[in-house]
C-alpha positions in Angstrom: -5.3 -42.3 -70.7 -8.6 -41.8 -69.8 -8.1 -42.4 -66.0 -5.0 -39.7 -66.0 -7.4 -37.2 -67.9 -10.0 -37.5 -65.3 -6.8 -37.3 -62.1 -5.5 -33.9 -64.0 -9.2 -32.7 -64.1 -9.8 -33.0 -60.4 -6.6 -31.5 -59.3 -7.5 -28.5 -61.2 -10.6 -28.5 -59.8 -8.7 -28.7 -56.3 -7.0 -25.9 -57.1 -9.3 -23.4 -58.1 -11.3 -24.1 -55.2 -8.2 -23.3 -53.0 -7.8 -19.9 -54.7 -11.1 -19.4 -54.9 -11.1 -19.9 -50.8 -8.0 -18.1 -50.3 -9.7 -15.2 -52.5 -12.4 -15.0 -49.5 -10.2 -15.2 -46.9 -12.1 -12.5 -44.4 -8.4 -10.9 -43.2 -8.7 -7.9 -45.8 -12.6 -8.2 -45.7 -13.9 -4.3 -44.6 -16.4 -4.9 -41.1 -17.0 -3.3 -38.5 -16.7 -3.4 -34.9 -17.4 -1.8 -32.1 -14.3 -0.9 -29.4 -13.7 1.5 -26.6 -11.9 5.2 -26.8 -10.5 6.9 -24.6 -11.1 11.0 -24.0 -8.6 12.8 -22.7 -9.3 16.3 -21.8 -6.6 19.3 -23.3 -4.5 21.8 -21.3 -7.3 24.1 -19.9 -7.3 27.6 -20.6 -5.1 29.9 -18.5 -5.5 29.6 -14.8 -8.1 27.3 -14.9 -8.3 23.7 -14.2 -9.9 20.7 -15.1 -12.7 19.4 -12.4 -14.1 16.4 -14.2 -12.1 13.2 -14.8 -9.1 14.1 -17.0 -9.5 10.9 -19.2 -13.0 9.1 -20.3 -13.7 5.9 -21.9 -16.7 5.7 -24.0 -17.8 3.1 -27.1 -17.2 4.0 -30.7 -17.8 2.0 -34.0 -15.3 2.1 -36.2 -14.7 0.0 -39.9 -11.6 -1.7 -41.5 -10.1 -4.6 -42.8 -11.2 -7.7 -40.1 -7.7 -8.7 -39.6 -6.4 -4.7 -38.7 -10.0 -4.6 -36.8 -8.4 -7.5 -34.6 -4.8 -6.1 -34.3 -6.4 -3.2 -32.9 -8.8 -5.0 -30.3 -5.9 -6.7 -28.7 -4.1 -3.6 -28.4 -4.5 -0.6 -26.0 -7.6 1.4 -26.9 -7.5 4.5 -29.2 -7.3 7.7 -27.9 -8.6 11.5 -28.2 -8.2 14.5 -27.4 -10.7 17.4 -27.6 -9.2 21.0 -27.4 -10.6 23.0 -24.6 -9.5 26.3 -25.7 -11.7 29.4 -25.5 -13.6 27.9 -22.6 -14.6 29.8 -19.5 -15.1 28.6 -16.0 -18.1 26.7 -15.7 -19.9 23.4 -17.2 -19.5 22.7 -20.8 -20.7 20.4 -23.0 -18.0 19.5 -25.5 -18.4 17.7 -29.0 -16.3 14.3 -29.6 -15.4 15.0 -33.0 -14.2 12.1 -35.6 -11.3 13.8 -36.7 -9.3 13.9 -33.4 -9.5 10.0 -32.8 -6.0 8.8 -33.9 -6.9 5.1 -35.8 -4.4 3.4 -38.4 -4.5 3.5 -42.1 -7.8 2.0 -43.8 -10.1 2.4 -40.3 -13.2 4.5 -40.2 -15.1 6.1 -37.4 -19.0 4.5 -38.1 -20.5 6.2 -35.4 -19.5 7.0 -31.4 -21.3 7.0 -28.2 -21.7 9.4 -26.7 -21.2 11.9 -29.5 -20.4 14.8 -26.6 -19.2 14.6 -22.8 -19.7 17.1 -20.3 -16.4 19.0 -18.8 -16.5 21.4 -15.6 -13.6 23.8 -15.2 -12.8 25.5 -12.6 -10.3 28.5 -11.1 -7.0 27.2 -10.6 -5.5 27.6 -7.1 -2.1 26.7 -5.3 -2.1 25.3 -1.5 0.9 24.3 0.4 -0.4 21.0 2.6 1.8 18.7 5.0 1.9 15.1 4.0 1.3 12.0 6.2 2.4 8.7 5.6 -0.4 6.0 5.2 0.9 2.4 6.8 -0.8 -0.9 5.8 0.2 -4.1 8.1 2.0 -4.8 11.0 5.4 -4.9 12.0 6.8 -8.3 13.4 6.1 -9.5 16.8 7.3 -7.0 19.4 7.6 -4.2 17.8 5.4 -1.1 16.8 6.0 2.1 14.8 7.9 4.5 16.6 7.8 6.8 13.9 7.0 7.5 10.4 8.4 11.0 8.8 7.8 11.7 5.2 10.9 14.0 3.1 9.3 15.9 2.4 6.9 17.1 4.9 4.7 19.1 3.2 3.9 20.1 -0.9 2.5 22.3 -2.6 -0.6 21.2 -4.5 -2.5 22.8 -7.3 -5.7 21.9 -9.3 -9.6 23.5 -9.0 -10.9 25.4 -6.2 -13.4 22.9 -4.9 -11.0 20.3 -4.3 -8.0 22.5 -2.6 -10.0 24.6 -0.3 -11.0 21.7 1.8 -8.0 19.8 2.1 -6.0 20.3 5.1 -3.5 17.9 4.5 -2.5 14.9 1.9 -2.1 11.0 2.4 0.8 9.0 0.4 -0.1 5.6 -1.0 0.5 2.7 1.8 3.9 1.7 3.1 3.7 -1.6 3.9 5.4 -2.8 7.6 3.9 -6.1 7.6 6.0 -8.5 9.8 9.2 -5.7 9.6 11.6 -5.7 12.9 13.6 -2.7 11.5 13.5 0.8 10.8 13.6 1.5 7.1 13.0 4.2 4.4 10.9 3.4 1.4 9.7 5.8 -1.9 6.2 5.7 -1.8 3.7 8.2 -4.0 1.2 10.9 -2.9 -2.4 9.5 -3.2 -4.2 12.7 -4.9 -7.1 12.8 -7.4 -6.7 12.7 -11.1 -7.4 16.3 -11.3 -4.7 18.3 -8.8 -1.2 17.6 -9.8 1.5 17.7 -6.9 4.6 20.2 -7.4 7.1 17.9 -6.5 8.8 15.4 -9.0 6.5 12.8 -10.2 4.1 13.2 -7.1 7.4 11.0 -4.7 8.0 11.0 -1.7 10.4 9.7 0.7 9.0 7.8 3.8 11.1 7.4 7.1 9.5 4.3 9.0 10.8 4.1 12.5 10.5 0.7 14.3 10.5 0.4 18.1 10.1 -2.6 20.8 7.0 -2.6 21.8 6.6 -1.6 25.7 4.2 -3.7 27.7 3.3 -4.4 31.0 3.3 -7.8 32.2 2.6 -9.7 35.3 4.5 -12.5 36.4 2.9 -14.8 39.3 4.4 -17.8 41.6 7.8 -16.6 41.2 9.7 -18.7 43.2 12.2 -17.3 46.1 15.7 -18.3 46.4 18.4 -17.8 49.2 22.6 -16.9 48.4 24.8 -16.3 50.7 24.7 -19.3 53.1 25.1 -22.8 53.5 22.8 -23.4 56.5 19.3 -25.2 56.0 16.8 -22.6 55.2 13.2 -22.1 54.8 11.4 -19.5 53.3 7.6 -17.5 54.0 6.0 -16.9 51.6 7.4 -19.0 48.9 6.8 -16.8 46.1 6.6 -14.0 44.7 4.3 -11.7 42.2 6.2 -8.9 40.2 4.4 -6.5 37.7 7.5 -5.3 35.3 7.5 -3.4 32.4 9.7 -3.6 29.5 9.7 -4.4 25.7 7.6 -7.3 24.5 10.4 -9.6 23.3 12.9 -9.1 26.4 10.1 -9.7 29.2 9.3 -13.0 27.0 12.8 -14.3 27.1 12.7 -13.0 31.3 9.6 -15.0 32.4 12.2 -18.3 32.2 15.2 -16.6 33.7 12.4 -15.0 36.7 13.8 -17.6 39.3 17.1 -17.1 39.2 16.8 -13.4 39.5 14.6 -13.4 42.6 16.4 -14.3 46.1 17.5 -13.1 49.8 20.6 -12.5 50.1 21.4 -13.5 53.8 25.8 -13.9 53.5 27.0 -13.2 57.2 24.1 -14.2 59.0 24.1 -16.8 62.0 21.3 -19.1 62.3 18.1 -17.5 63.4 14.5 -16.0 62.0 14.7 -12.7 60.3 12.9 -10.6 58.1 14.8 -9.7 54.3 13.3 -8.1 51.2 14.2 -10.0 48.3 16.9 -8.8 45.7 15.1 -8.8 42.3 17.7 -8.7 39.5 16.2 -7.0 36.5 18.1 -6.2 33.4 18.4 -2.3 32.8 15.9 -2.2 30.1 13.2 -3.6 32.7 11.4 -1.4 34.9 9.9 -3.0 38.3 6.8 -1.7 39.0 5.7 -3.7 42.3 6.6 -6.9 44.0 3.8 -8.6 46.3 4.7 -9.2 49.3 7.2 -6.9 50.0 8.8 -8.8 53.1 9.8 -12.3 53.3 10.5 -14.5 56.8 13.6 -16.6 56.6 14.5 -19.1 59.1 18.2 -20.3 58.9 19.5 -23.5 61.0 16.6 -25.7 59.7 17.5 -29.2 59.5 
């Protein structure tokens, strides 16, 4: 009896311990902690604009139960927004107030820093700029950009004074061409600072990439020459041949193995003897001869 007396006494003893713990559990426990905010500037006054960064992240302190604290660390920072109403053109130095940081039920601002941010406004202007099309990479082996149109071709911009008076014309964000062997059209967006807003829908526009083969020169030595035309034994001075051709990179690749049979005198009809015949060089349309050294080849028929 004794023994069970003493068990019942120790699991109560257990138990008030585990209450006792549970009762400390930190989750509801009020702390503190410090996390970043995030100032976003208000709709400038009429016909002004915004010339500082339209959003600023800064540290505050804030204090709440330790488990919400966590929630809230994990998640994307809190935000504010101080009103710039009344303001003139010019530099101002704006208050962060506590009251316009949006927290959750049971959290306190402690203390923020800094307590004020400076904002420059400026006049608002309107500029009408053409747009160009920024290309990162290159296209695939024999070809090159022929082209590369953006719809559409120019927008009209507004934002402060200082940053639209100088700009003659805006970028886009890349288009990548890396290792492409056709023409395409991609969306892309206008790369513009934070503070001028583009007057089209969501800043998109449409970018026409035009691919073309890629025209090279290339010199092709120790062509051999052939002969057609005749059955007769036949021998041949020079031997070769040099041609410079130009044409697109990927054609005059697949040409340098087909160079021999394309190169020959053509001597059909003629009795045995030594002449002088310029060779026939057979280039596909696309292929543009540009010289062929030497010009004149001797050719002695009858040889045995």
């Amino acid at each position: 009896m004794a023994r069970l007396c003493r068990a019942l006494s120790a699991l109560a003893a257990g138990a008030v311990v585990m209450m006792l713990a549970l009762a400390a559990w930190p989750g509801d426990v009020p702390r503190e902690m410090d996390m970043p905010l995030t100032v976003t500037w208000g709709r400038p006054p009429r016909g002004l604009a915004l010339a500082s960064s339209p959003a600023v992240r800064i540290r505050m302190r804030v204090r709440g139960p330790w488990r919400l604290l966590l929630d809230m660390s994990a998640s994307p920072p809190p935000g504010c927004e101080p009103s710039l109403a009344g303001l003139s053109a010019g530099v101002h130095t704006v208050n962060i107030e506590k009251r316009c940081i949006r927290l959750p039920a049971g959290v306190a601002v402690v203390d923020i820093v800094p307590r004020s941010l400076v904002v420059r406004l400026e006049e608002k202007v309107y500029k009408r700029v053409p747009v160009v099309i920024t290309l990162e990479g290159r296209p695939a082996p024999g070809f090159t950009v022929g082209d590369a149109r953006p719809e559409p071709a120019a927008v009209e911009l507004q934002g402060p004074r200082s940053f639209l008076d100088p700009m003659t014309r805006v970028f886009t964000r890349p288009v990548k061409v890396t290792d492409a062997g056709a023409s395409f059209v991609r969306e892309t967006r206008l790369d513009l600072p934070a503070v001028i807003t583009p007057l089209v829908p969501d800043g998109h526009v449409v970018a026409h990439i035009t691919l073309s083969p890629r025209i090279v020169t290339r010199i092709f030595e120790g062509v051999p020459v052939g002969v057609r035309g005749t059955r007769m034994g036949w021998s041949v001075s020079p031997k070769t041949v040099t041609l410079q051709i130009r044409a697109a990179e990927n054609l005059l690749e697949t040409l340098r193995a087909d160079l021999p049979s394309r190169v020959y005198l053509d001597l059909a009809g003629l009795r045995a003897g030594v002449y002088v015949r310029r060779a026939v060089i057979d280039l596909p349309p696309e292929a543009e001869l540009l010289s062929a050294t030497p010009g004149l080849f001797t050719v002695t028929l009858g040889v045995r």
